[in-house]
mmJSON file of the N, C-alpha and C atoms, coordinates in Angstrom:
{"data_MODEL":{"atom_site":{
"group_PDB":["ATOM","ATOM","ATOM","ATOM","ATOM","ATOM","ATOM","ATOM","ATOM","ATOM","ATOM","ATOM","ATOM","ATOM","ATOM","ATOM","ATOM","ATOM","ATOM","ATOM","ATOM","ATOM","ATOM","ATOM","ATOM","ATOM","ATOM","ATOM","ATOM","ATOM","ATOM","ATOM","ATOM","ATOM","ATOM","ATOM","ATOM","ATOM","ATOM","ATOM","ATOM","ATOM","ATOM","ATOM","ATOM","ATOM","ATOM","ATOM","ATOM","ATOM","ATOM","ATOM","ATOM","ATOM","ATOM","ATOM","ATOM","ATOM","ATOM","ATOM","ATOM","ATOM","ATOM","ATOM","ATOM","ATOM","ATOM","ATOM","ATOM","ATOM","ATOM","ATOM","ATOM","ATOM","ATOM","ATOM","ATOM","ATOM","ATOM","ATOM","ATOM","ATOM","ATOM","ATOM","ATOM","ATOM","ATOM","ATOM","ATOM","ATOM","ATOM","ATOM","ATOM","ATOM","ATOM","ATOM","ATOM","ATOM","ATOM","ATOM","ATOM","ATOM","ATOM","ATOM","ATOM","ATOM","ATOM","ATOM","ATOM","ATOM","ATOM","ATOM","ATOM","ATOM","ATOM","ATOM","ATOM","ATOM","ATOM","ATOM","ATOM","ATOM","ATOM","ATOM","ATOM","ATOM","ATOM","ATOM","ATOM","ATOM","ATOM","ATOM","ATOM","ATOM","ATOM","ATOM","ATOM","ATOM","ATOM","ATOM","ATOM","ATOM","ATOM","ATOM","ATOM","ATOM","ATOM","ATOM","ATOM","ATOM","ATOM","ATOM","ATOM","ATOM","ATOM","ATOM","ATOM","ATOM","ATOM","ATOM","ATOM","ATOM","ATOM","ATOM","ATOM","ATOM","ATOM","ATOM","ATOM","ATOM","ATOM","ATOM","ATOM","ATOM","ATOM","ATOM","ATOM","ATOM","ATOM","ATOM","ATOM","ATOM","ATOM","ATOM","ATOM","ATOM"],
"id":[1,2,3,4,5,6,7,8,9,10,11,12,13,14,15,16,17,18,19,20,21,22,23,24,25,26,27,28,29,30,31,32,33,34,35,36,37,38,39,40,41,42,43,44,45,46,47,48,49,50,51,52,53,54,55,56,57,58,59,60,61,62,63,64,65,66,67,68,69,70,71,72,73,74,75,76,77,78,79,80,81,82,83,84,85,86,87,88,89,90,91,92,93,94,95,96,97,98,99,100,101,102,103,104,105,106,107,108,109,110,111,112,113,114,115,116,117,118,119,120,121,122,123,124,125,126,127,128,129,130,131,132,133,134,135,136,137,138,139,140,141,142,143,144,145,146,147,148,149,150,151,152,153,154,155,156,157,158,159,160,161,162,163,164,165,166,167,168,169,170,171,172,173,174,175,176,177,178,179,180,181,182,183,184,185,186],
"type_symbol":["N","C","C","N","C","C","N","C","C","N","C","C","N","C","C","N","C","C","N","C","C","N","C","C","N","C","C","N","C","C","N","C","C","N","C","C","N","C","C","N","C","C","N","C","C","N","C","C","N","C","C","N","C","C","N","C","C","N","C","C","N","C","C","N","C","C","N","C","C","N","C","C","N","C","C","N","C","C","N","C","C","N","C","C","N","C","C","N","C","C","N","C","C","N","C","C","N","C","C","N","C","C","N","C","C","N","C","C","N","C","C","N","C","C","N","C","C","N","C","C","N","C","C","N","C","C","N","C","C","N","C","C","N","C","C","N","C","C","N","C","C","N","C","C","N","C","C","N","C","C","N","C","C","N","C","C","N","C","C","N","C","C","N","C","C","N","C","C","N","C","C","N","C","C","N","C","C","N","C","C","N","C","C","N","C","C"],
"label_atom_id":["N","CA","C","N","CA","C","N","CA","C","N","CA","C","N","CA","C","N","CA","C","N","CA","C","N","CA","C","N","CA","C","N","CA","C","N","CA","C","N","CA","C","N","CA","C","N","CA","C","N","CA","C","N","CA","C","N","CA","C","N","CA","C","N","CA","C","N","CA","C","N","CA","C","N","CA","C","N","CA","C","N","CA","C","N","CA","C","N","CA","C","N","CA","C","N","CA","C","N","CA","C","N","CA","C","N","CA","C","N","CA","C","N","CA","C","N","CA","C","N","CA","C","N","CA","C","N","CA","C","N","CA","C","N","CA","C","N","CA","C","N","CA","C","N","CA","C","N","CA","C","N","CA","C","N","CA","C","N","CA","C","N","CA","C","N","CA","C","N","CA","C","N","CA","C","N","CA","C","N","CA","C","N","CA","C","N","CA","C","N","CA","C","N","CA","C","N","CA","C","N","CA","C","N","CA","C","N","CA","C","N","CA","C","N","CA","C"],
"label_alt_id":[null,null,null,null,null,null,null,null,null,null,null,null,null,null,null,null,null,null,null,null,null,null,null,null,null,null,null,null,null,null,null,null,null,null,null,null,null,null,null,null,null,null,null,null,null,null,null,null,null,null,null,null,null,null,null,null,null,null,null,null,null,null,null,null,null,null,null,null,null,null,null,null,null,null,null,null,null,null,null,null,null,null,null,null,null,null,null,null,null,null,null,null,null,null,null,null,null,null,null,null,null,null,null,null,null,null,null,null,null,null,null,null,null,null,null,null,null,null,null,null,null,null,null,null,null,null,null,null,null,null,null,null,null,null,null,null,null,null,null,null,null,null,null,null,null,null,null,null,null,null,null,null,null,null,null,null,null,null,null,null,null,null,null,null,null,null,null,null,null,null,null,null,null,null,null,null,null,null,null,null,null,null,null,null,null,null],
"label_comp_id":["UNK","UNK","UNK","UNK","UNK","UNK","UNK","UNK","UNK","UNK","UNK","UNK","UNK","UNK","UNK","UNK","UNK","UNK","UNK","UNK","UNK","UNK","UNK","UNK","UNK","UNK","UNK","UNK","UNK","UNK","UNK","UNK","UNK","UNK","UNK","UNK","UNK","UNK","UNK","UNK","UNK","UNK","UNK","UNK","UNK","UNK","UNK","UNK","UNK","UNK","UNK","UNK","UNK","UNK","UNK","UNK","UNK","UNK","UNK","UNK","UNK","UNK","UNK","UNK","UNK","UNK","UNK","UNK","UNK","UNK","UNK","UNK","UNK","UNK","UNK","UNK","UNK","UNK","UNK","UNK","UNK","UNK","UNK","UNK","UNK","UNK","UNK","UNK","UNK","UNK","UNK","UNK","UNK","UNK","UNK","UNK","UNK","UNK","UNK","UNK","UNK","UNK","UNK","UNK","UNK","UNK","UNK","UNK","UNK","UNK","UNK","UNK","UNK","UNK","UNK","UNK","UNK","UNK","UNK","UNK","UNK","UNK","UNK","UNK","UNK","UNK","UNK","UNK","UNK","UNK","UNK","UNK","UNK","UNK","UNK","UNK","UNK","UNK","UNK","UNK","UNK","UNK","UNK","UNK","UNK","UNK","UNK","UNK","UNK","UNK","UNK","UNK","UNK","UNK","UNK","UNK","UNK","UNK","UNK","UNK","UNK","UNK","UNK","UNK","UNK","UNK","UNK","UNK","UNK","UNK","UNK","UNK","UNK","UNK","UNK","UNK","UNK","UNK","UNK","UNK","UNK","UNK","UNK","UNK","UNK","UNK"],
"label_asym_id":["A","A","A","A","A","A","A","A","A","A","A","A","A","A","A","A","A","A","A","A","A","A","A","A","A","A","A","A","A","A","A","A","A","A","A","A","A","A","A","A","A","A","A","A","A","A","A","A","A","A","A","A","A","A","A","A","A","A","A","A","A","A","A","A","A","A","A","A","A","A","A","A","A","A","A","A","A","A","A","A","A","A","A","A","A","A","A","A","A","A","A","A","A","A","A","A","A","A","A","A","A","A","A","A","A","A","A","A","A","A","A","A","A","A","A","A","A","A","A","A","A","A","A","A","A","A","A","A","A","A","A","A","A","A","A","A","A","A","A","A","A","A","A","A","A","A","A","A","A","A","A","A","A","A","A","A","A","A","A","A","A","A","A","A","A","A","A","A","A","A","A","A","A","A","A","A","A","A","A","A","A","A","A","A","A","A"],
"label_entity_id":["1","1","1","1","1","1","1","1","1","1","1","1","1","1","1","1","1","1","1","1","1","1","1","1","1","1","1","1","1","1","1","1","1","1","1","1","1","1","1","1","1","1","1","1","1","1","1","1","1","1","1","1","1","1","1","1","1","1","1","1","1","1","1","1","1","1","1","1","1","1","1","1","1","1","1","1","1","1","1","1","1","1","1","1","1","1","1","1","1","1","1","1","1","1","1","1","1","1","1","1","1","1","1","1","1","1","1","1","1","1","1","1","1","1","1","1","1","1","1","1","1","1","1","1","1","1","1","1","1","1","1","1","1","1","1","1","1","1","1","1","1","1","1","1","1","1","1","1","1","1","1","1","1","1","1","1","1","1","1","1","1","1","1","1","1","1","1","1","1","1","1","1","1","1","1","1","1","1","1","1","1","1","1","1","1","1"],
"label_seq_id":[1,1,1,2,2,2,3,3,3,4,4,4,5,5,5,6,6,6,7,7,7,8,8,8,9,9,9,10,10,10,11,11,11,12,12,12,13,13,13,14,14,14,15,15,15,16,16,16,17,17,17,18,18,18,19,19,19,20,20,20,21,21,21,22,22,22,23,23,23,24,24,24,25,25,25,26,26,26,27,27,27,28,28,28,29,29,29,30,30,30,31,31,31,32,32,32,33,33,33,34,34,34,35,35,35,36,36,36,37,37,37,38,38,38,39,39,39,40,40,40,41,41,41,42,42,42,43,43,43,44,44,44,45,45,45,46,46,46,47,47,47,48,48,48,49,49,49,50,50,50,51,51,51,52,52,52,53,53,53,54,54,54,55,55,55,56,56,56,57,57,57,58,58,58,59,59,59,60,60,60,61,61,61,62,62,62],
"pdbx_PDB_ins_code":[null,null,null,null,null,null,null,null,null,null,null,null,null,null,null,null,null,null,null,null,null,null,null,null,null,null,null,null,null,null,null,null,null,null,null,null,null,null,null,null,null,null,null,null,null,null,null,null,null,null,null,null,null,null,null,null,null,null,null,null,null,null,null,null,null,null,null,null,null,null,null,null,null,null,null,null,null,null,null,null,null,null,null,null,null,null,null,null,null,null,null,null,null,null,null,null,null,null,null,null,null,null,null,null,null,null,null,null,null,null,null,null,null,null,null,null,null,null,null,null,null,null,null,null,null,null,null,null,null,null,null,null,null,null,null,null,null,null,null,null,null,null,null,null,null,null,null,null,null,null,null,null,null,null,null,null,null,null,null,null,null,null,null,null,null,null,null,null,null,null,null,null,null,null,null,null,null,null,null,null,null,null,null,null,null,null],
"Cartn_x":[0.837,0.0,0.889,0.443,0.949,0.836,1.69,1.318,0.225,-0.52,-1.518,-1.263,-2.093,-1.874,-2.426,-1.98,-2.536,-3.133,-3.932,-4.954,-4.857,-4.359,-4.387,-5.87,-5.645,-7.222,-7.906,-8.855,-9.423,-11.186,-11.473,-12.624,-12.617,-11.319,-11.247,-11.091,-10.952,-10.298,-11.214,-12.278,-13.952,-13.743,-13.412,-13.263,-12.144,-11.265,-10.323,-10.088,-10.777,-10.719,-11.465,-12.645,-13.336,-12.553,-11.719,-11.369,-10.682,-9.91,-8.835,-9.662,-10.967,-11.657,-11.594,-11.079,-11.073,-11.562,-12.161,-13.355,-12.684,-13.716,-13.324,-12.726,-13.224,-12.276,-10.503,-10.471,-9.146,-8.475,-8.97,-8.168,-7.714,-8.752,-8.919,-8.097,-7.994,-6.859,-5.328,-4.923,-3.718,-3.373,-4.131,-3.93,-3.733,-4.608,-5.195,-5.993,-6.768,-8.329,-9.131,-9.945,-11.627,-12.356,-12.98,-13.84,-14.447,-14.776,-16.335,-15.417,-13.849,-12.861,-12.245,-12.487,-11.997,-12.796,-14.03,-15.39,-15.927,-15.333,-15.522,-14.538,-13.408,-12.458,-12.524,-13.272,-13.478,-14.582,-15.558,-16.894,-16.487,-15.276,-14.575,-14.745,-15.853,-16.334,-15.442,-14.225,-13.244,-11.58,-11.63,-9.923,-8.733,-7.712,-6.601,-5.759,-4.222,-3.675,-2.771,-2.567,-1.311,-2.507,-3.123,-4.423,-4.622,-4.617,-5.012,-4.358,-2.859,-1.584,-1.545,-1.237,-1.151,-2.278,-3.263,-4.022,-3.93,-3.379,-2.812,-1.738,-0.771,0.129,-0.267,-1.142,-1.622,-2.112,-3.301,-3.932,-2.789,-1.58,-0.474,0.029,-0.024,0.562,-0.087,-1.541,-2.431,-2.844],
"Cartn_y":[-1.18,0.0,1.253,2.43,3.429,4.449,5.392,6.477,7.507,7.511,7.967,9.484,10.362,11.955,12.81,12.895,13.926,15.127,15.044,16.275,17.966,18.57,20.053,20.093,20.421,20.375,21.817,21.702,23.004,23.626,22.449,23.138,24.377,25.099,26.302,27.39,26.954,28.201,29.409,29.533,30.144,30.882,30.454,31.331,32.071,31.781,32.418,33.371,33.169,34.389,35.049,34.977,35.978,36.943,36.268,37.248,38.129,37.703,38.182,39.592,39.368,40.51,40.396,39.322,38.746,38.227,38.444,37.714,36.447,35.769,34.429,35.324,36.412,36.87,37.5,37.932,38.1,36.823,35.779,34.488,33.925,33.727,33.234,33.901,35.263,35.842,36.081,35.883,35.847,33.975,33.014,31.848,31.157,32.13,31.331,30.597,30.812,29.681,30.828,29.953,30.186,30.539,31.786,31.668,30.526,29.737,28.64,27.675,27.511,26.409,26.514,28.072,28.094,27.701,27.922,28.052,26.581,25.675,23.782,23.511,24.098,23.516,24.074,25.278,25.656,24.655,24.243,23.518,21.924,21.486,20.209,19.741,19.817,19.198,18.991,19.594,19.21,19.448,18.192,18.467,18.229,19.1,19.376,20.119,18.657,18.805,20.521,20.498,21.862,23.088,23.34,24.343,24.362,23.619,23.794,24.565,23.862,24.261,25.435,26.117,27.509,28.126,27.631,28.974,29.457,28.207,28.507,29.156,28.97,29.962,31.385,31.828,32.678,33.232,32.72,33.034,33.835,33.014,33.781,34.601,35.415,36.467,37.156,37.078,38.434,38.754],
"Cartn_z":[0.0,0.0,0.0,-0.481,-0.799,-0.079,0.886,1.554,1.217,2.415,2.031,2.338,1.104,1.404,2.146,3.282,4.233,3.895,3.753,3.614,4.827,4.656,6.112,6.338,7.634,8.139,7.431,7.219,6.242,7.199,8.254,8.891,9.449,9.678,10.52,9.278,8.041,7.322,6.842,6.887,6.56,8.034,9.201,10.587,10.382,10.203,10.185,9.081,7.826,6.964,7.363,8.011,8.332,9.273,10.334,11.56,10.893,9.134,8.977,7.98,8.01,7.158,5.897,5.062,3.753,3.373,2.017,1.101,0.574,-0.077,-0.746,-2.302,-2.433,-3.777,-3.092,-2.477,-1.853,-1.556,-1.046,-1.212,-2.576,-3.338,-4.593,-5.697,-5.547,-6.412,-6.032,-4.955,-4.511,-4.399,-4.55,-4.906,-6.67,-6.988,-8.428,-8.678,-7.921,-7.999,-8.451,-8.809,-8.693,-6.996,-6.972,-5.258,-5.342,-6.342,-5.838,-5.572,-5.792,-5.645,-4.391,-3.401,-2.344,-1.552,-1.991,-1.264,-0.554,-1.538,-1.817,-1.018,-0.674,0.208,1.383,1.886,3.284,3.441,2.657,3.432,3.278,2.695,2.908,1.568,0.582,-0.822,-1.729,-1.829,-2.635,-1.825,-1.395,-0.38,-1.384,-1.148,-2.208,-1.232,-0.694,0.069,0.242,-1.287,-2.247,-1.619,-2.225,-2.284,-0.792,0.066,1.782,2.292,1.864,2.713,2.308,0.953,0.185,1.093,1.289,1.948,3.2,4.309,5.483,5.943,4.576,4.784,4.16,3.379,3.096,4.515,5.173,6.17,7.253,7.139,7.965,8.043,6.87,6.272,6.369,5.856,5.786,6.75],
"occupancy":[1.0,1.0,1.0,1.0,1.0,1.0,1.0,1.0,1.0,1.0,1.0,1.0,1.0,1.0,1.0,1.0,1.0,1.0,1.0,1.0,1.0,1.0,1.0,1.0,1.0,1.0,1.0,1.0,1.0,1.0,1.0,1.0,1.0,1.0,1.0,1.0,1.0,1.0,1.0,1.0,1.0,1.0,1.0,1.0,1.0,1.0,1.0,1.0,1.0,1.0,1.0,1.0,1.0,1.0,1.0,1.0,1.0,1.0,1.0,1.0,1.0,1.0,1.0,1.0,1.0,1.0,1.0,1.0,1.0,1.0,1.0,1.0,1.0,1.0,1.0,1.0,1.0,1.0,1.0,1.0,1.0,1.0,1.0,1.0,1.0,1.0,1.0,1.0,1.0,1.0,1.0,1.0,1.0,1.0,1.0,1.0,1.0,1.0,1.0,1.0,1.0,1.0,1.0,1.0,1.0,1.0,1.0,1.0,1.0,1.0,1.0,1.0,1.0,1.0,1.0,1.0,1.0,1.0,1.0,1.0,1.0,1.0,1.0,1.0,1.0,1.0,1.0,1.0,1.0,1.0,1.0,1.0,1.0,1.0,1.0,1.0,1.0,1.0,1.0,1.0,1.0,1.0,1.0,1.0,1.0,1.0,1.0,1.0,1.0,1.0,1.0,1.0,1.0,1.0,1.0,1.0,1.0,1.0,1.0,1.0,1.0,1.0,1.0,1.0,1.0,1.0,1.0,1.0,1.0,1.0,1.0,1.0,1.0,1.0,1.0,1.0,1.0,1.0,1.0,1.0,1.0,1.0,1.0,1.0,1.0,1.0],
"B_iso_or_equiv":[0.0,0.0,0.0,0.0,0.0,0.0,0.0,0.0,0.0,0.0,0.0,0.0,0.0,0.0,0.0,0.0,0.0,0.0,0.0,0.0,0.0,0.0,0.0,0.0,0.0,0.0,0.0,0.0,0.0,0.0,0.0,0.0,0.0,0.0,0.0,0.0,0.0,0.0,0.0,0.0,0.0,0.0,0.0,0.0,0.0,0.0,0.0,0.0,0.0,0.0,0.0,0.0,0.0,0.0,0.0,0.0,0.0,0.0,0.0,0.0,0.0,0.0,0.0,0.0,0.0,0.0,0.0,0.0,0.0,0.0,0.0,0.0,0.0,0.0,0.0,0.0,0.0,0.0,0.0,0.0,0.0,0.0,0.0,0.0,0.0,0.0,0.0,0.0,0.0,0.0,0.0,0.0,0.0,0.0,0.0,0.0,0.0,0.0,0.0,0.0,0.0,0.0,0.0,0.0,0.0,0.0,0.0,0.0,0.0,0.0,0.0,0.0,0.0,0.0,0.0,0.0,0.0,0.0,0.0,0.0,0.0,0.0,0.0,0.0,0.0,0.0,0.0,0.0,0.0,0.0,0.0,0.0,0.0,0.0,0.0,0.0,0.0,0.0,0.0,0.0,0.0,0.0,0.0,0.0,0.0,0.0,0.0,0.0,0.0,0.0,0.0,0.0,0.0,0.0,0.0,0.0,0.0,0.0,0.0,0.0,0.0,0.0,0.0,0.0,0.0,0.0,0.0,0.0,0.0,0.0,0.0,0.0,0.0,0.0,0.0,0.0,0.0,0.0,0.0,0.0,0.0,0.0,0.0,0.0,0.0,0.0],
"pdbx_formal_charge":[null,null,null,null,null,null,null,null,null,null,null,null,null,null,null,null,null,null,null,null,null,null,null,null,null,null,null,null,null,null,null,null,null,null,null,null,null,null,null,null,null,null,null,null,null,null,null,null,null,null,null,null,null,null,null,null,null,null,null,null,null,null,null,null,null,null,null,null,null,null,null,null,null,null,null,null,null,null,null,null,null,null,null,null,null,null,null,null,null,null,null,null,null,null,null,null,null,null,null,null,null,null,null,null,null,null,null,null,null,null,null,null,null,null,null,null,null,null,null,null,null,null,null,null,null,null,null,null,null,null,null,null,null,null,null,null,null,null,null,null,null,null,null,null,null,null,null,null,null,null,null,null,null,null,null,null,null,null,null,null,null,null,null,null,null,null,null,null,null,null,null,null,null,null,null,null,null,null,null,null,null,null,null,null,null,null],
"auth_seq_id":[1,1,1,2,2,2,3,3,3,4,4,4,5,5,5,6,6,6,7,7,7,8,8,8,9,9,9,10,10,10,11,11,11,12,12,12,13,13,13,14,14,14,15,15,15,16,16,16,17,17,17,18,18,18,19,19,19,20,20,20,21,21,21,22,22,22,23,23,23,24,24,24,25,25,25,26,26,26,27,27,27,28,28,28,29,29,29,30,30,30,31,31,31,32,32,32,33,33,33,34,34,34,35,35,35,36,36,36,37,37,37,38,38,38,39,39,39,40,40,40,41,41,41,42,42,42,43,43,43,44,44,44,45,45,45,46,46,46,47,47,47,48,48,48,49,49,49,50,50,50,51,51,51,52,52,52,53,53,53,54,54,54,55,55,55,56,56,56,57,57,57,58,58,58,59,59,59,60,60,60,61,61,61,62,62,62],
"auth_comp_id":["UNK","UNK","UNK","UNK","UNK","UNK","UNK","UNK","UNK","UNK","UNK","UNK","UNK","UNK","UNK","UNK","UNK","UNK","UNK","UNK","UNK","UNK","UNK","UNK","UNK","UNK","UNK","UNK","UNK","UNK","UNK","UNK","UNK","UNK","UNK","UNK","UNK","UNK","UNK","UNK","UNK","UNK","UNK","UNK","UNK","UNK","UNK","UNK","UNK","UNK","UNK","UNK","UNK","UNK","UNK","UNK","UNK","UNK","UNK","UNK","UNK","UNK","UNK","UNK","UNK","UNK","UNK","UNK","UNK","UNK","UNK","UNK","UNK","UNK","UNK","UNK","UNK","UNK","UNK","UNK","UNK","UNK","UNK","UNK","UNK","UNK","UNK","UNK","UNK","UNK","UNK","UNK","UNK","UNK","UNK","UNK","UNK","UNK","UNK","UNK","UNK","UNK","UNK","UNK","UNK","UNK","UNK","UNK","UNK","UNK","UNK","UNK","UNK","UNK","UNK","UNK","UNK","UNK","UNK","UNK","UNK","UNK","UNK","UNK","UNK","UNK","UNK","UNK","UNK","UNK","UNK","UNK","UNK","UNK","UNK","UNK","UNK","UNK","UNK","UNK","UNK","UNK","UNK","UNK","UNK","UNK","UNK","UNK","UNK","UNK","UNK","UNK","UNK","UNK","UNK","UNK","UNK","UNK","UNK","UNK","UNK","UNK","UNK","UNK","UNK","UNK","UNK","UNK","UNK","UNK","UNK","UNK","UNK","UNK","UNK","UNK","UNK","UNK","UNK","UNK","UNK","UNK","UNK","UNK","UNK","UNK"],
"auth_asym_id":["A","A","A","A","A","A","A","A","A","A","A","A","A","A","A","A","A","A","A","A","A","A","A","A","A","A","A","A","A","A","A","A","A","A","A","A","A","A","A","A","A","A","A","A","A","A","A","A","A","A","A","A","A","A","A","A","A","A","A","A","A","A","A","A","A","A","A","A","A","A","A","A","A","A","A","A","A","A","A","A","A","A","A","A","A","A","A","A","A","A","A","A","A","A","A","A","A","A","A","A","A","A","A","A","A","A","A","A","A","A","A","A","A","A","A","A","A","A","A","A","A","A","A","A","A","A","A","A","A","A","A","A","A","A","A","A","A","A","A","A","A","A","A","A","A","A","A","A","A","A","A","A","A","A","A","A","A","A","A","A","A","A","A","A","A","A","A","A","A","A","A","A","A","A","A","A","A","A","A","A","A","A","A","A","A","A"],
"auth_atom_id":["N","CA","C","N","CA","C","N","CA","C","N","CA","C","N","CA","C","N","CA","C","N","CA","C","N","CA","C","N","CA","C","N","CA","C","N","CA","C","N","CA","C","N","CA","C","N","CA","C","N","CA","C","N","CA","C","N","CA","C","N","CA","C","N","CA","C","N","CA","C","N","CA","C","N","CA","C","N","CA","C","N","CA","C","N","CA","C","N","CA","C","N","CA","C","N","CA","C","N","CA","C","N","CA","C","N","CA","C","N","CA","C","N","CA","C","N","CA","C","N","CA","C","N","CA","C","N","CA","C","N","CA","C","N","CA","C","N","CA","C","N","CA","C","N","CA","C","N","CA","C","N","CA","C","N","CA","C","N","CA","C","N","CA","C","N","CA","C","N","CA","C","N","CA","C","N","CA","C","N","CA","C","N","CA","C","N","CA","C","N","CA","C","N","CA","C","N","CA","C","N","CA","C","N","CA","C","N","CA","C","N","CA","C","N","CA","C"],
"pdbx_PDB_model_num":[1,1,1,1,1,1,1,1,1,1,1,1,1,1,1,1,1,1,1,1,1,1,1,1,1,1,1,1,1,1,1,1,1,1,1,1,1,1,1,1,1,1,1,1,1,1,1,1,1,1,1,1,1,1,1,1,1,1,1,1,1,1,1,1,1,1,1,1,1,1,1,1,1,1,1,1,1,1,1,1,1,1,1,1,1,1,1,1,1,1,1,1,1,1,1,1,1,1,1,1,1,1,1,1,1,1,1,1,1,1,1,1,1,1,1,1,1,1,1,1,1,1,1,1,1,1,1,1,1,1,1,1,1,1,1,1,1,1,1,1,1,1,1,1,1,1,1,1,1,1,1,1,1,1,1,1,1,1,1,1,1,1,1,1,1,1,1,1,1,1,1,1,1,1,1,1,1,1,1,1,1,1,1,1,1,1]
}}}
C-alpha cells in the first residue's frame, strides 16, 4: 500500500478568513483559484492537500 496523502485540516479556514476581514475573492486571487474552488475547500467538498496548505500559509501572512 501506498502512503496515504494527508490532507491540512481546512474546517477552521472560513473562521479564520473571516477574523482576517477577507473575502473568498481576496483568497482566490492571490492563490489562483476560482472563489467557488476556495469556497468547496473551506466547506470540505473538494480536499486538495497543495491548495489547503497555500491557503494557510496565506492566512499567515495576511
Amino acid at each position: 500500500m501506498t502512503k496515504p496523502h494527508l490532507v491540512p485540516r481546512t474546517d477552521d479556514l472560513r473562521q479564520l478568513r473571516h477574523e482576517r476581514g477577507a473575502t473568498l475573492l481576496d483568497v482566490a486571487l492571490s492563490l489562483g483559484a476560482e472563489p467557488a474552488r476556495i469556497s468547496e475547500l473551506e466547506r470540505g467538498r473538494r480536499p486538495n492537500a497543495e491548495l489547503a496548505t497555500a491557503y494557510r500559509a496565506w492566512l499567515d501572512v495576511a
